[in-house]
N, C-alpha and C positions, 0 to 999 in steps of 0.2 A: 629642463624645468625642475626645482626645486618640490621635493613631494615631502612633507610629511601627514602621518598621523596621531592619534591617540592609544595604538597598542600597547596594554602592560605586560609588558616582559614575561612568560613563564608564567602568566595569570591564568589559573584553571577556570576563573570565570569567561574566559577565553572560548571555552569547550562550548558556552550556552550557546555564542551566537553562530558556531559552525551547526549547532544544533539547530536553532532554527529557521538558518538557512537551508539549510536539509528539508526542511519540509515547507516552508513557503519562500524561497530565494531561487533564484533563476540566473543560471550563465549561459547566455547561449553568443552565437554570432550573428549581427544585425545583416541583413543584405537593406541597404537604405538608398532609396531612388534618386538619384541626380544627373546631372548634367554632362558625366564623362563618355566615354567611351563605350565602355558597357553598361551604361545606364542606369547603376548601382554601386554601392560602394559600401567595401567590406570591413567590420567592425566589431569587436570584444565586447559586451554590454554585462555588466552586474546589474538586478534588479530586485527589487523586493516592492510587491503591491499590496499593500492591505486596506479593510472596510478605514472611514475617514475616523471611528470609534477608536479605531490603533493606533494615531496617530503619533500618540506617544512615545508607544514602542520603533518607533520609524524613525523619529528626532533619538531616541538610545543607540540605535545603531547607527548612523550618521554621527555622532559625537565619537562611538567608537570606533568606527574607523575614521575618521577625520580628512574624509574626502566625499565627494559625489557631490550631488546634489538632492534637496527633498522638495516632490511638488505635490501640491494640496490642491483636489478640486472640491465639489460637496459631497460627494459618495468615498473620493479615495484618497490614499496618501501613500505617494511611493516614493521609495528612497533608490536612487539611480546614478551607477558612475561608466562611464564612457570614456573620459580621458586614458590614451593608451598606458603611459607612465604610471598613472595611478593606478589599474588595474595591474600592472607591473611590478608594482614596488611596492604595493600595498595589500589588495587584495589576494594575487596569488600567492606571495609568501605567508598570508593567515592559514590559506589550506592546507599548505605544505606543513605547518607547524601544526595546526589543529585540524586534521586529515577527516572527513566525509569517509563513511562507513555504507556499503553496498554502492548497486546504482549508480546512486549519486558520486560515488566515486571516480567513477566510471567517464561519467559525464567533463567532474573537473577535470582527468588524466587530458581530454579531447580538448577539452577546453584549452590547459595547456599548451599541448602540440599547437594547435590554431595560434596562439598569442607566439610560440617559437618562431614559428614560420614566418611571422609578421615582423618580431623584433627587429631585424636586419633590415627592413624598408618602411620603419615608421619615416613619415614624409616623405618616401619618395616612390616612384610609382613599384604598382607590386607586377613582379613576372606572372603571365595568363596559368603557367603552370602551378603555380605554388598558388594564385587565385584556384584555380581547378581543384586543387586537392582541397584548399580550404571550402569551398562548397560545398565539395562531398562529405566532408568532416562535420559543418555546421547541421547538418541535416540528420548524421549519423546520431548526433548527441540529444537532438529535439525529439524523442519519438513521442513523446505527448504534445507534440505540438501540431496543427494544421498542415503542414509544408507537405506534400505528398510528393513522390517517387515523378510522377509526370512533372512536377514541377521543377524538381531539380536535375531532373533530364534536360528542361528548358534551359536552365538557366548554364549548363555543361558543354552543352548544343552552342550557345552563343558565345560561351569564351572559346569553342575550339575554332569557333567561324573565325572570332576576334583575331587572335593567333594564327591562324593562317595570312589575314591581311598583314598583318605586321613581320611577318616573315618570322617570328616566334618561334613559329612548326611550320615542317618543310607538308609539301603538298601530298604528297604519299606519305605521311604519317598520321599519327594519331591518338590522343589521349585513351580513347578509348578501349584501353586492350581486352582479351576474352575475357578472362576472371571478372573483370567491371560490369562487362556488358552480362556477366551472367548472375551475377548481386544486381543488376538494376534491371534483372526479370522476376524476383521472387513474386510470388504468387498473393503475398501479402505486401502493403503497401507500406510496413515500415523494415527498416534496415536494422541489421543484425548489429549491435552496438559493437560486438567483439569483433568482426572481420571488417578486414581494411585489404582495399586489394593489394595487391603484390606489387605493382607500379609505384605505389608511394612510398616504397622501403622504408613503413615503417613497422617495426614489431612493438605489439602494443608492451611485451614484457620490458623493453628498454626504456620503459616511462616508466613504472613502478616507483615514484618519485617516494613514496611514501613504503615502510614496512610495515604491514598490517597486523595490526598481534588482536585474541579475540577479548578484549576487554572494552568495555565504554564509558567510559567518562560520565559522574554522576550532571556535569553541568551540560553535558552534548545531550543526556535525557531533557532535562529541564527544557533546553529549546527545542526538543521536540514536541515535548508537552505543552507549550507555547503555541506551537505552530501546529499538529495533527490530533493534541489531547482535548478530550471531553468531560465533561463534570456531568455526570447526568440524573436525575430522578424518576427512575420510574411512578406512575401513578396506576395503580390497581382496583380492579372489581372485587378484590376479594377481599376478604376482611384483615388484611396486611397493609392494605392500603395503598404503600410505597416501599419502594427499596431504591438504595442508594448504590451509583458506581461511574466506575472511571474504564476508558478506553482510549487505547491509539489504533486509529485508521489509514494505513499506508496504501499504497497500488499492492499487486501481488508481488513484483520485482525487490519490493522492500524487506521480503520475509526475516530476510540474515536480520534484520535491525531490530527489528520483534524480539525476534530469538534473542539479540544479544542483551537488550532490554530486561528480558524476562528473565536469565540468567543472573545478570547484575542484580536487578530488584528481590529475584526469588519468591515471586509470588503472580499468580495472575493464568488468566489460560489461552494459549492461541486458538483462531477461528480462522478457518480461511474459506473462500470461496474461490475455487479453481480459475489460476489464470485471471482473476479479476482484483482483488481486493483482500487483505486479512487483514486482522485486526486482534491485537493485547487486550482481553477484558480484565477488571479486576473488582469482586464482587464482595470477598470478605470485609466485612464491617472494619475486625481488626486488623488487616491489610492497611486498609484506605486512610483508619484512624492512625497507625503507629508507623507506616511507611508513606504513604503517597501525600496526608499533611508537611510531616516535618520536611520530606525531599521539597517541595512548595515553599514550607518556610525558609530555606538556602537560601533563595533569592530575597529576601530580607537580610540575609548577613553578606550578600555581592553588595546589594543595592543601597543597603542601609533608609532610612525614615521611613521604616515598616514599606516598601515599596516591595509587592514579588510581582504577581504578574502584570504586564503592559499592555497587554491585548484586550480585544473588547469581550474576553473570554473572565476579566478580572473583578467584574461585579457577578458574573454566575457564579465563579468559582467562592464568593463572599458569601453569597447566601447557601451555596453547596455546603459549606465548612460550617457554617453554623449551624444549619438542620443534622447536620453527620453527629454533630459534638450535641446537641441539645437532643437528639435521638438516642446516643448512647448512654445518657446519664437519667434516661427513660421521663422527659418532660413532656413527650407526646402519648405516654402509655395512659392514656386517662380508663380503659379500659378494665384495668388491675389499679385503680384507686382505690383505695380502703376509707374515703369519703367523700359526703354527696362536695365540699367545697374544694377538695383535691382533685376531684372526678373535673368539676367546672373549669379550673385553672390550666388544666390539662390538654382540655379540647380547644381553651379559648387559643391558647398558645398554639397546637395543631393546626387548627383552624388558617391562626396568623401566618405559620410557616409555608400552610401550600396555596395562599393568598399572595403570600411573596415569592412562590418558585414553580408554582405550576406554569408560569407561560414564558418562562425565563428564556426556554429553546425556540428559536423560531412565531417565539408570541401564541404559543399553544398551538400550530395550524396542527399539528401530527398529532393531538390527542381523542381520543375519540367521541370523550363528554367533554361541555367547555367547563367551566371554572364551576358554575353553578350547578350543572345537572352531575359533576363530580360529589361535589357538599351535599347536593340532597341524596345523592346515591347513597351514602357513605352514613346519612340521617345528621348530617353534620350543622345542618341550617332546615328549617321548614320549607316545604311546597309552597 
């Protein structure tokens, strides 16, 4: 079958969408129910799910890689490719070129292997062993996923039955050797992304498909920014009001990418929460103004007709940019007017800006006064 796409060549705008596939795109292995043998049937899946508000940016990526498919229901829009080839000829060679940093590296390496082990029997039926190892592989790679340890003990359990019927594997043998059986006792229910047993000869360092050097690519941030960044305003009891800032929220596993982030940008401070979560804040005014606009504005000279972000993150980030910029050039300071008609202009404009941005996040549920007991707090509007 004949594949092509829309890849540009050596294009650094290239870097965006490995970027934000990094943070909302998904490679995993389908196990999908039908009518063979073993009752399932094994499968390569690229995915990318977003709110139906993204839909935009779901048709950007589908034009750029110029394969899958994109379906729309009322809440979501996801862009999905399945075809072995294409994920072949298409999507693997984007990573190999524009390479996933931490994790998620990790993930594509497995991923990968999975699609190697397949190449040789696209169409024809796959041997129970090299099914076997792909199970334990697809599982290795999901640990954010639901699939638990018990379950793919089941589904291990049924190819080796399968295999013995078929004379596959002789009757005193066994897929299951010690090492295996002692990774599918761990105490915890997910599996250790770096150990593979010994049985599958594979060493993960002879995949190292990629040379990893510590630099990131200013457009591999962008799609992160896309995908994990937030525009946010704070709103205040104290006489400051509001403060303005920006952060990226990864799992804990993602730390390396923080760190490389923060290094690249040179500005911002990490936060972590043991084992669960950290996160890049970035809270200087002149930060946000003279680095994290203009890195925003890029995607206006990828994208060109003033288009940067695609997400449904692209009208917060509108009115974010605008209170930053009408904040800085002090239109909200009606406090320090030096007249009663300057003093008015001031607040009425205030007034307008947290009228347009206080409930931008989640429709205000997280704030603690709603819009109005904010204004009167603040003596901003009458009782």
């Amino acid at each position: 079958m004949k594949v092509t796409n829309k890849l540009v060549p050596n294009s650094s705008f290239s870097w965006y969408y490995t970027g934000f596939i990094h943070s909302d795109g998904s490679l995993f292995i389908s196990l999908e129910k039908n009518s063979s043998i073993l009752g399932f049937r094994v499968a390569p899946v690229f995915a990318i799910t977003l709110g139906i508000k993204s839909k935009k940016l779901i048709f950007d990526i589908a034009k750029f890689f110029g394969c899958g498919n994109v379906v729309l229901s009322k809440t979501l829009a996801t862009f999905r490719v399945t075809d072995f080839k294409q994920i072949w000829n298409i999507i693997i060679p984007h990573f190999l070129t524009y390479p996933f940093f931490g994790r998620k590296f990790l993930v594509f390496k497995i991923f990968t292997i999975c699609c190697t082990f397949l190449y040789p029997f696209y169409n024809k039926n796959l041997p129970y062993f090299i099914t076997f190892k792909i199970i334990y592989l697809s599982f290795l790679m999901n640990e954010g996923s639901k699939r638990t340890l018990e379950e793919l003990k089941k589904y291990l359990l049924i190819i080796q039955k399968k295999a013995y019927i078929s004379e596959q594997l002789l009757k005193n043998s066994s897929y299951f050797t010690e090492d295996l059986i002692v990774l599918l006792k761990q105490n915890k229910n997910i599996l250790n992304i770096n150990k593979f047993p010994s049985q599958f000869k594979i060493n993960p360092m002879n995949y190292n498909l990629i040379a990893k050097v510590p630099y990131i690519s200013l457009t591999y941030i962008l799609g992160i920014i896309e995908g994990d960044g937030t525009f946010y305003i704070s709103f205040l009891s104290s006489s400051s009001i509001y403060t303005f800032g920006f952060n990226i929220i990864t799992s804990f596993d993602d730390l390396e990418i923080l760190i490389l982030i923060k290094l690249r940008l040179g500005i911002g401070k990490i936060e972590i929460k043991k084992n669960s979560w950290c996160r890049l804040v970035i809270t200087k005014l002149d930060d946000l103004i003279n680095i994290i606009i203009p890195l925003v504005a890029l995607l206006e000279t990828y994208r060109g007709n003033k288009n940067n972000l695609f997400s449904s993150k692209a009208s917060n980030y509108a009115v974010w940019k605008e209170g930053l910029i009408k904040h800085s050039k002090k239109e909200f300071a009606f406090k320090t007017a030096k007249s009663e008609k300057e003093t008015q202009i001031k607040k009425e404009a205030l007034i307008n800006f947290i009228n347009n941005s206080y409930n931008i996040h989640n429709d205000g549920q997280k704030r603690k006064y709603n819009l109005n007991e904010f204004l009167t707090l603040h003596k901003l509007i009458n009782n």
